[in-house]
N, C-alpha and C positions, 0 to 999 in steps of 0.2 A: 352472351356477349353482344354488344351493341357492335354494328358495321355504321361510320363515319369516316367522310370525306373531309383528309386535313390538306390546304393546298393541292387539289386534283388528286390524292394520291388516296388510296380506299385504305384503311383499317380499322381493326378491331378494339375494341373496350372494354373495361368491365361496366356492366352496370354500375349504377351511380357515381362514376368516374365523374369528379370537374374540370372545368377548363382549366386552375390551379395544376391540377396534379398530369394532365395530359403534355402542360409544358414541361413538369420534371421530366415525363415518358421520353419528352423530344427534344432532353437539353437542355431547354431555355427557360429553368424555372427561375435562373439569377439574370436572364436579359430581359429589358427593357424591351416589352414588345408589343404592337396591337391586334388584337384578336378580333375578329367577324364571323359571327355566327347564323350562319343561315339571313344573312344579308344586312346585319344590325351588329352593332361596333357594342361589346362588352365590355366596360368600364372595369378599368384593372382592380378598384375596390371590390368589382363582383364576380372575379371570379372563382375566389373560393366559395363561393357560393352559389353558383351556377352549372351544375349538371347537364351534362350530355346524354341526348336522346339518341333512339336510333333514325338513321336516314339525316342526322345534321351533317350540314357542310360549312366547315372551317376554313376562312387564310387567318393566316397567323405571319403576321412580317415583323420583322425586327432591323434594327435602325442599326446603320453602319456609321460613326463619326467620321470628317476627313474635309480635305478641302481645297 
């Protein structure tokens, strides 16, 4: 298991988990949301395609309409 930091909060992964399938983990795999990985913004085209290491640290925010 990989140990990653999503929003301050520690959990675990499986190996070669992507940042894609980490937001079905947490929900959000139908919101609109931006992801930062270990300090650098991962373009929503990439994250099916970009794998989580161990020791990364994630935010992940997602946008509220309103006004």
């Amino acid at each position: 298991m990989l140990r990653i930091v999503v929003n301050g909060e520690a959990k675990t992964v499986a190996p070669e988990t992507t940042v894609a399938q980490l937001l079905v983990e947490l929900g959000l795999g139908d919101v609109l949301v931006a992801v930062e990985r270990n300090e650098e913004i991962v373009p929503r085209g990439q994250h099916q395609a970009t794998e989580l290491a161990d020791g990364d640290r994630l935010e992940v925010v997602h946008f509220v309409g309103g006004g």
